[in-house]
C-alpha positions, 0 to 999 in steps of 0.5 A: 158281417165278417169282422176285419179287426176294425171297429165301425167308427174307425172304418168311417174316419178312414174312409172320410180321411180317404175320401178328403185326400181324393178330393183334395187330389183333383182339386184344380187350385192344388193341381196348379199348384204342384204343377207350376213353380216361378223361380229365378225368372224360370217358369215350370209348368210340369216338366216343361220349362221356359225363361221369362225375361222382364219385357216378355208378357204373361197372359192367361186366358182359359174357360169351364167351371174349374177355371177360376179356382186354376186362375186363383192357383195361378196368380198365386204361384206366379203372383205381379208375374201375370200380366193380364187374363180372361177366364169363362167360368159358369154361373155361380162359379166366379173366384176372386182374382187380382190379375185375371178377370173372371166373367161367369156366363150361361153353361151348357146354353151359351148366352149374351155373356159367353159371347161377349166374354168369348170375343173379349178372349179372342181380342186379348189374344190377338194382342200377344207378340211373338215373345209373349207367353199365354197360358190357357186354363180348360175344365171340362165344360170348355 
């Protein structure tokens, strides 16, 4: 074994503290959140940018496990601003949501509450008027 100048318990701390800051890095709730700002009527979404005026309707719809920790993230970023929402997540990976309704279903074998969950998707969105804004939240199970 070559010795670095490290002891072997502090090697492991910071590994651990390496490996916490990946996780915490691809986390999708603190992805969202360093990704989307609502200030001052003005919605930043990366680099992009686009008003909001009161009348204009907010509406998220979105599927795959990590969608409902990225629904959290948002509805914590843009808060009453959210209109309505619908997002498919797997079994066992439903998050509590105020705005935006999360409904868990079968992955990867689509079941009766994929189904129905994809059709109540689809008449959300075909509710949307020209003005309004929607927002899709995938992971990679979408």
């Amino acid at each position: 074994m070559i010795q670095v100048g490290v002891s072997q318990s502090r090697a492991r701390a910071l590994l651990a503290k390496l490996f916490q800051a990946g996780l915490q890095a691809v986390d999708p709730y603190e992805a969202v959140c360093r990704q989307v700002r609502f200030r001052r009527g003005q919605l930043t979404i990366g680099s992009q940018r686009y008003s909001l005026h009161a009348n204009q309707r907010l509406v998220v719809i979105g599927a795959g496990k990590a969608s409902g920790r990225m629904a959290q993230a948002l509805e914590r970023q843009l808060g009453s601003r959210i209109d309505t929402g619908l997002v498919v997540v797997k079994y066992g990976h439903g998050a509590p949501t105020k705005k935006i309704r999360i409904v868990e279903a079968g992955h990867p074998v689509p079941d009766q509450a994929g189904l129905q969950a994809g059709r109540a998707i689809m008449a959300l969105v075909g509710t949307l008027k020209p003005d309004d804004l929607l927002i899709v939240l995938l992971s990679g199970g979408a």
